[in-house]
VOGU-3710 file (C-alpha; in Angstrom, 3 decimals, decimal comma):
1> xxxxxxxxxx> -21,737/59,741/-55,409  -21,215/58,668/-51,736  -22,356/61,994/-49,692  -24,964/64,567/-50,706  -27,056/66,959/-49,249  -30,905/66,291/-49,092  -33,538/69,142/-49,209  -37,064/69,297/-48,175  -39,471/68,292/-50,823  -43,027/67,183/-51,408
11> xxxxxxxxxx> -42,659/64,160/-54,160  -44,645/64,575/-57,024  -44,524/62,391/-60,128  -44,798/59,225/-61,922  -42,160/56,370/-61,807  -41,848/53,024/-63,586  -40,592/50,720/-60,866  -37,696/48,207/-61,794  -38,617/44,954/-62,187  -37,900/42,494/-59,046
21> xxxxxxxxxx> -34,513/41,770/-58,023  -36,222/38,584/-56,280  -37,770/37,350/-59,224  -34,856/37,933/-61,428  -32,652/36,047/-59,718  -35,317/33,015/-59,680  -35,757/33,649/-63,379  -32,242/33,953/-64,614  -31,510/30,610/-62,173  -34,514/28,446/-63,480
31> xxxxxxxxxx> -33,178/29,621/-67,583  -29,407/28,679/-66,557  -30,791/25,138/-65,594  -32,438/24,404/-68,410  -31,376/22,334/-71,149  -31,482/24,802/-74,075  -31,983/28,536/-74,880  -33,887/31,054/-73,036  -34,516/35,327/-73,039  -34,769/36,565/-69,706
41> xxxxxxxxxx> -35,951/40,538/-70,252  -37,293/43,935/-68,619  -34,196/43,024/-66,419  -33,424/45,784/-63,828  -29,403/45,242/-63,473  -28,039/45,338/-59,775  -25,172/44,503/-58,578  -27,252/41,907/-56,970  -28,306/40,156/-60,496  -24,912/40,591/-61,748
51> xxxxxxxxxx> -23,431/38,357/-58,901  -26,051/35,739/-59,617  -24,849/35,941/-63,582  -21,221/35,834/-62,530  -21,766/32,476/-60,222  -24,282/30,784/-63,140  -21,262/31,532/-65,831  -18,788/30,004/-63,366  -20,864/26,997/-63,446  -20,929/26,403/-67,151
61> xxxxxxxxxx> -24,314/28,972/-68,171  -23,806/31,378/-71,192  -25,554/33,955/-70,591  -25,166/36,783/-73,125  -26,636/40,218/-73,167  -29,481/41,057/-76,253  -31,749/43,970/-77,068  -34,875/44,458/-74,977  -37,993/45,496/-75,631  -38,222/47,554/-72,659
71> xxxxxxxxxx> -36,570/51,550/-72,068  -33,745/51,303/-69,776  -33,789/47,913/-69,152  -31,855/44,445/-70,412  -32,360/41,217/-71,723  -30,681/38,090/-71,533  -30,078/35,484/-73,294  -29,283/32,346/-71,128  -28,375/29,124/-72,717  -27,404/25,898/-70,376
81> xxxxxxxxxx> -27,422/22,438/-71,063  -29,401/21,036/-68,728  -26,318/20,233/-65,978  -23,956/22,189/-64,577  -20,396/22,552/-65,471  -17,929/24,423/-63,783  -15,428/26,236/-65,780  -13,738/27,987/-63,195  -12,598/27,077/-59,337  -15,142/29,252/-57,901
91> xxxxxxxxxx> -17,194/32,693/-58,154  -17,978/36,009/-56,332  -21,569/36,490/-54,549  -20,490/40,045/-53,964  -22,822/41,103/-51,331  -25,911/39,195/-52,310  -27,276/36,894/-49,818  -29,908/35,593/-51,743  -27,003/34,387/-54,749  -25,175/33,191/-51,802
101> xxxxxxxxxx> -27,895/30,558/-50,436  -29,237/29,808/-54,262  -25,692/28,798/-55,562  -24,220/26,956/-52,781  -26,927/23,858/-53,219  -26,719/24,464/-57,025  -22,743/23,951/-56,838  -23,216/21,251/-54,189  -24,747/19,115/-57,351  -21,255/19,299/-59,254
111> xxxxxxxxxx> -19,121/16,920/-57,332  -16,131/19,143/-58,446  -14,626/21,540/-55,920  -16,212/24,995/-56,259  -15,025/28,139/-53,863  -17,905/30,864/-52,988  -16,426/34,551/-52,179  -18,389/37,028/-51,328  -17,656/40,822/-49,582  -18,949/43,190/-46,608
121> xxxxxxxxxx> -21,338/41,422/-44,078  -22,466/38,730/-46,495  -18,594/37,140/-45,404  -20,455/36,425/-42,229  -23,657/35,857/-42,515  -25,126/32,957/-41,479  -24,956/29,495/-43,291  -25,433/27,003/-40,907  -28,402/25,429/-42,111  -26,439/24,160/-44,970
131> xxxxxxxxxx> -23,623/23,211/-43,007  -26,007/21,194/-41,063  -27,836/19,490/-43,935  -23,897/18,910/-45,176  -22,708/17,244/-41,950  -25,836/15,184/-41,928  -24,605/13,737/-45,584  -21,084/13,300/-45,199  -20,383/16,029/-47,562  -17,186/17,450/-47,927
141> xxxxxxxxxx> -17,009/21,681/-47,510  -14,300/23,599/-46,342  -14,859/27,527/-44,277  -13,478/28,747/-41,287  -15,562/29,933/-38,390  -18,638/29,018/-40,640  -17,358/32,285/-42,683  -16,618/33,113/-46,631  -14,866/31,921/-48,434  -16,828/28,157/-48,278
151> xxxxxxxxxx> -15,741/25,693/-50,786  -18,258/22,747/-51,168  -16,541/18,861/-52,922  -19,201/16,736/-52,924  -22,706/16,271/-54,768  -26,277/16,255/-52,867  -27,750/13,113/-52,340  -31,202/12,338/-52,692  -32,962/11,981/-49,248  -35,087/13,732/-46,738
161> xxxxxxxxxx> -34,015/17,595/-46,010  -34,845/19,140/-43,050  -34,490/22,853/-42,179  -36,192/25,087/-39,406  -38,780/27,605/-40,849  -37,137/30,104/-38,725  -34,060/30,569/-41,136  -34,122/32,705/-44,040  -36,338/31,212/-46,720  -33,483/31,627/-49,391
171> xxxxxxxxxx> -32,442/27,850/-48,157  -36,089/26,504/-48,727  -35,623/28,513/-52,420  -31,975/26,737/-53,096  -32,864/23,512/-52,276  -35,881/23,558/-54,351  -34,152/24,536/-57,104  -31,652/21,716/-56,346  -33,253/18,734/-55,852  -35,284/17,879/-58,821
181> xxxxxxxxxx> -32,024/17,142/-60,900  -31,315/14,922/-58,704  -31,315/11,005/-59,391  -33,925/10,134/-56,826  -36,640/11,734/-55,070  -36,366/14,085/-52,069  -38,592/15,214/-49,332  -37,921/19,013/-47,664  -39,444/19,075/-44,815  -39,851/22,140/-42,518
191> xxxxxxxxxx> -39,241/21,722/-39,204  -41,140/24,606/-37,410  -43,746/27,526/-38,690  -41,955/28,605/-41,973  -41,304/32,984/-42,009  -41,473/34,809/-45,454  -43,177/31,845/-47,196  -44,325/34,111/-49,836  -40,816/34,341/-51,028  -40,949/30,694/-51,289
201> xxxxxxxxxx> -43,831/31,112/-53,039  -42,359/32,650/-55,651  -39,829/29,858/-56,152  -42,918/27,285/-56,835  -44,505/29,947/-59,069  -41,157/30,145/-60,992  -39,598/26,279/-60,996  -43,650/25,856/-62,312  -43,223/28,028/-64,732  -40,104/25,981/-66,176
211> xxxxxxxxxx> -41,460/22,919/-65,577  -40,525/21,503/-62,215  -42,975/19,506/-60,277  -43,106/20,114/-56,295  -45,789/19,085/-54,204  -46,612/21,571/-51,476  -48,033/20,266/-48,176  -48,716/23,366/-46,756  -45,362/24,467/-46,828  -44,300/21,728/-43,935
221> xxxxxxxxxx> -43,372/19,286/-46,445  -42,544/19,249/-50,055  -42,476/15,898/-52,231  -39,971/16,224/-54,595  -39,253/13,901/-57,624  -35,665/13,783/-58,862  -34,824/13,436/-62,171  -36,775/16,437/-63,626  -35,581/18,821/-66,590  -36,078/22,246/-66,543
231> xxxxxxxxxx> -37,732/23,480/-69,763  -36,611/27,160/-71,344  -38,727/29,973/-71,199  -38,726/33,168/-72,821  -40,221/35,329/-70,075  -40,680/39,039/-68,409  -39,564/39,906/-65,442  -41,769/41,321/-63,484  -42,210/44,845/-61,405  -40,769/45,133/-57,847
241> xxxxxxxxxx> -43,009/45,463/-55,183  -40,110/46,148/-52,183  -39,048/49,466/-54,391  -42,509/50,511/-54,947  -42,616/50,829/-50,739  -40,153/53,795/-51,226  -42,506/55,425/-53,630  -45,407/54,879/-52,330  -44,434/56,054/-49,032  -42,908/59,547/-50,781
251> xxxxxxxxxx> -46,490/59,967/-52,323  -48,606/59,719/-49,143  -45,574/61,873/-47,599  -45,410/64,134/-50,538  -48,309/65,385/-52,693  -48,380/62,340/-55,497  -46,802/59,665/-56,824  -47,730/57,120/-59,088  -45,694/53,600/-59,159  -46,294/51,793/-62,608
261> xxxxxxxxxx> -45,096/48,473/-64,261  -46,483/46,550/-60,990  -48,569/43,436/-61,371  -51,680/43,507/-59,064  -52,064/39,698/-58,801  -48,148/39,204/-57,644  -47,142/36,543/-55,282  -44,592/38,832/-53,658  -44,869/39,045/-50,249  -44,265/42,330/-50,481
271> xxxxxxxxxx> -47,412/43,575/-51,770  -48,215/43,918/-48,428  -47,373/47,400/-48,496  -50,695/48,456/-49,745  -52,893/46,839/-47,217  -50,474/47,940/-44,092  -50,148/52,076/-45,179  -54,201/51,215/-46,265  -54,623/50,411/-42,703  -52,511/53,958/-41,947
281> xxxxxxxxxx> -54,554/56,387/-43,650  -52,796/56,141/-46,835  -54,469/57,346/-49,863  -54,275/54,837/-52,551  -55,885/54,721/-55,955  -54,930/51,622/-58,027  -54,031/52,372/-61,983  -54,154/50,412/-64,931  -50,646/48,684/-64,190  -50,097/50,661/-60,985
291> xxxxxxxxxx> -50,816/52,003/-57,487  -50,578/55,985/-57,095  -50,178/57,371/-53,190  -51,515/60,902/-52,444  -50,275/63,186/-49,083  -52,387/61,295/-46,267  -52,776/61,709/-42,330  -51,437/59,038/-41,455  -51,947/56,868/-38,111  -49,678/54,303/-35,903
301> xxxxxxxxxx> -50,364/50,894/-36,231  -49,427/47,119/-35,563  -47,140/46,114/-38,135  -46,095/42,253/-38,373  -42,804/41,665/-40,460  -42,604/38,325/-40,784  -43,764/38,409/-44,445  -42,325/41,931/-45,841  -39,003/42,772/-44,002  -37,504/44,534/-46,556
311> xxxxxxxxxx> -40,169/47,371/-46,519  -39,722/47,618/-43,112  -37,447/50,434/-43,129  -39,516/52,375/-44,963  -42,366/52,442/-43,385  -40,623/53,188/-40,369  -40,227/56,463/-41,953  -44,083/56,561/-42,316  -44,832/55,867/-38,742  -42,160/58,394/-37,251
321> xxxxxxxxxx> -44,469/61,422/-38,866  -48,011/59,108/-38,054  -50,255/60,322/-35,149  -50,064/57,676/-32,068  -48,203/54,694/-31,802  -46,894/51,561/-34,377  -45,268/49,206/-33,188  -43,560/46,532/-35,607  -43,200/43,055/-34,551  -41,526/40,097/-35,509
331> xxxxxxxxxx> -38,102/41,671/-37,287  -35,677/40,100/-35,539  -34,212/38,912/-39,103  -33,623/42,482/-40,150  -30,189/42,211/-37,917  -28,834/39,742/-40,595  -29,596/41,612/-43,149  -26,382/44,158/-45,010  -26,627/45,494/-41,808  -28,824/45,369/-38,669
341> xxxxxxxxxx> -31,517/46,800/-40,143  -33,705/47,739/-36,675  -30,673/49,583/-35,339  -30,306/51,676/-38,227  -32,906/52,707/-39,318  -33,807/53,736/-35,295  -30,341/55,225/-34,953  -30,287/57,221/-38,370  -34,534/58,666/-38,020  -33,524/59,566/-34,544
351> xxxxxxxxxx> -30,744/62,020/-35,534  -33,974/63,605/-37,441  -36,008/64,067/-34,857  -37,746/60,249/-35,130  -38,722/59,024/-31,570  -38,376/55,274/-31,849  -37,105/52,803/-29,535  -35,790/49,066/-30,543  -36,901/46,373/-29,265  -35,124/42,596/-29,980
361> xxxxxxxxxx> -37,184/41,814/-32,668  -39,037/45,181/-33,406  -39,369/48,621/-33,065  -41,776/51,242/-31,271  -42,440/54,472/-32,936  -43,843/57,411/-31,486  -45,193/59,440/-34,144  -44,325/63,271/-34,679  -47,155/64,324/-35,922  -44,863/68,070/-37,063
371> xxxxxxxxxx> -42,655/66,362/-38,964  -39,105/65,671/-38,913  -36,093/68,337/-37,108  -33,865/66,963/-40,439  -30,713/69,122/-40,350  -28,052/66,302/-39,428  -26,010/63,917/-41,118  -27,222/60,069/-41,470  -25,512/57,796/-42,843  -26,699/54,566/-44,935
381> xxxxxxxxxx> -24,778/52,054/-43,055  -23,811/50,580/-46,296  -27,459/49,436/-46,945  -29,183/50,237/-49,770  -32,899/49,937/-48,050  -31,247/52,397/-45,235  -30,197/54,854/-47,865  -33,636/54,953/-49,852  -35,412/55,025/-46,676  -33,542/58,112/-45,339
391> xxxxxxxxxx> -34,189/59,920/-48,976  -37,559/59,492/-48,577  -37,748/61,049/-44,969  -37,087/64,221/-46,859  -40,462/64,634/-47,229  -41,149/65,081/-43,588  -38,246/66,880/-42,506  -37,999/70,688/-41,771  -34,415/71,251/-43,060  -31,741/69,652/-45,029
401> xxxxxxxxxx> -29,695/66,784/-44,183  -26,372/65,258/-45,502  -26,418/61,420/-46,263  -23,344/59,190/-46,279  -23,574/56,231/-48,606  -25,533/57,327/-50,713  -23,996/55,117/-53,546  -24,892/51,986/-51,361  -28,411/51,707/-53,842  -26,517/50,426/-56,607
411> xxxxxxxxxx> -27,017/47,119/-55,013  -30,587/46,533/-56,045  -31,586/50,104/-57,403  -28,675/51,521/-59,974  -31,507/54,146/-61,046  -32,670/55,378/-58,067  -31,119/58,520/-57,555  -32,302/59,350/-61,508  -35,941/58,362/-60,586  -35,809/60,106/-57,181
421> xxxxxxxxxx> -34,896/63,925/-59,406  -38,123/62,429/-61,619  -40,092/62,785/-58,673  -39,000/65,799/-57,145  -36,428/65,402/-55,221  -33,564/67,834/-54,021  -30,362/66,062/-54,086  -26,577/67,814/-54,110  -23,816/65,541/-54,877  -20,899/66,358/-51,833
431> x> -18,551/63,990/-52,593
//
């Protein structure tokens, strides 16, 4: 299913997001470290999670699939022993940045040679953080140009870690899962304002939750005793706010949709959604164990994305139908992402009838108050956040469209075609 044809609709309906890729990875990460036996579940399988299984098995983690106690979802049960092991020369990341930057530190603790593949634009994303931090130490890596494949043959020392708050916070989350086996104590310390620190936040809340001690100063410096022992949990995953976005948009675009399995006290930065399409006009009315979005009028705003930019796309969609102007700010990191992010989602919403205009770190949006033209063919740039972001503009557009890589959702969001029919939507499979 790579090219189908996308009608007009109004969404209507009720979907049970999947639970979040972010915190699954954390989870399943945190249970392969510890010494003993733990059940991961309500698991929402990606090709994402599945590359961060693949590299913990390469490292010596059985991880073994059980029954769950949740519809359409999996459990896991993960057993380590407390240190890693390889038992192979090296793994696939796939195209999962965030596996990339939590299993390089985790492999750097081996002091065996241990090769990290991965595929698409993750070959080339950037590492260099690492690479400085590894220079810095003496320790031996091997990549060319700074690319994929990277083999690391050494083990972390103990010591103080610095890294610019300006890089992705995925190297904040792999060194603090890291450093506490390590035989002394560590400080990370963050060299300017940190970006996404809510996504750090998340890695606290979860090493925490295993039992790893880090002491937070105001995320400039963390104090970080080595020698610690994760603990096994038997834990839930929970629901993802960064797929709700795609709902929730459809529902103020549409007539109704209700998101449900999402926690309303999450950490994820993400949540943010509801306060910035609040701030648009959206009509929101929280549920028991949900949010549900009703068809709103909808206004331009200021959106920062220095917190959320994986809903960015999204709401892009939202402001290209809002009256006046939003302008989002501080995105520059969305051109690192599977793709550059700004210039798709500009380039694909314009063949619609979208008026927006990049900028090198954001986007303006004049809104079109009519709706969408629709009636051309977009293509997903191999991004699954492109693709569901295009779907949604159905709502707002006139006539259909045709959308090339369609398939790319598989990477965080296997189901969503299924749950995009559940809610309405017209979708013809081309090819």
């Amino acid at each position: 299913m790579d090219k189908v044809r996308i009608a007009p609709t109004k969404f209507n309906g009720q979907i049970h997001i999947p639970s979040s890729k972010s915190m699954g990875h954390r989870e399943i990460i945190c249970a392969g470290l510890a010494d003993g036996t733990s059940v991961i579940d309500n698991i929402s399988m990606s090709k994402d999670i599945e590359a961060t299984c693949r590299c913990l098995q390469a490292l010596g983690v059985r991880i073994e699939n059980v029954a769950s106690r949740f519809a359409g979802r999996t459990a896991l049960r993960i057993t380590g022993s407390g240190k890693l092991m390889p038992v192979s020369s090296g793994a696939d990341c796939g195209e999962s940045g965030s596996t990339l930057r939590f299993i390089i530190p985790l492999a750097a603790l081996t002091g065996t040679p241990f090769t990290l593949t991965g595929h698409g634009r993750l070959v080339s994303r950037p590492l260099q953080a690492y690479y400085d931090i590894f220079d810095r130490q003496q320790f031996n890596y091997a990549t060319e140009n700074g690319q994929l494949p990277l083999t690391v043959n050494g083990r972390l020392q103990p010591g103080h870690y610095q890294l610019p708050g300006d890089v992705s916070s995925q190297y904040v989350s792999g060194l603090l899962f890291a450093l506490p086996l390590l035989e002394g104590d560590s400080m990370l310390e963050i060299t300017s304002p940190l970006e996404s620190a809510s996504y750090v936040n998340l890695t606290l809340s979860c090493l925490a939750k295993y039992g790893i001690k880090i002491e937070n100063d105001g995320h400039r410096l963390y104090k970080i005793p080595g020698l610690q022992q994760y603990q096994p949990q038997n834990s839930n995953v929970e629901g993802d706010w960064s797929q709700a976005a795609f709902w929730l948009v459809a529902g103020a675009l549409g007539k109704q949709v209700s998101s449900m399995g999402l926690a309303a006290d999450s950490l994820q930065g993400d949540r943010a959604v509801l306060e910035i399409i609040g701030r648009m006009g959206a009509k929101l009315t929280k549920e028991t164990d949900g949010v549900t979005a009703a068809q709103s009028a909808a206004a331009g705003c200021l959106i920062d994305a220095a917190d959320c930019p994986d809903i960015i796309p999204v709401l892009t969609v939202l402001a290209a139908v809002s009256a006046g102007t939003t302008r989002i700010i501080n995105a520059a990191r969305l051109r690192i992402k599977e793709c550059d992010r700004l210039a798709a989602i500009t380039s694909e919403l314009n063949k619609l009838g979208a008026k927006i205009t990049e900028l090198p770190d954001g986007l303006i949006i004049e809104g079109c108050e009519q709706g969408l033209r629709g009636g051309a063919q977009v293509d997903a740039w191999n991004d699954h956040r492109i693709a569901m972001s295009l779907a949604v503009a159905a709502a707002a557009c006139a006539e259909p469209f045709i959308l090339t890589g369609a398939a790319s959702v598989a990477k965080s969001y296997p189901d969503f075609w299924q749950d995009y029919a559940q809610a309405g939507g017209k979708v013809e499979v081309l090819a």
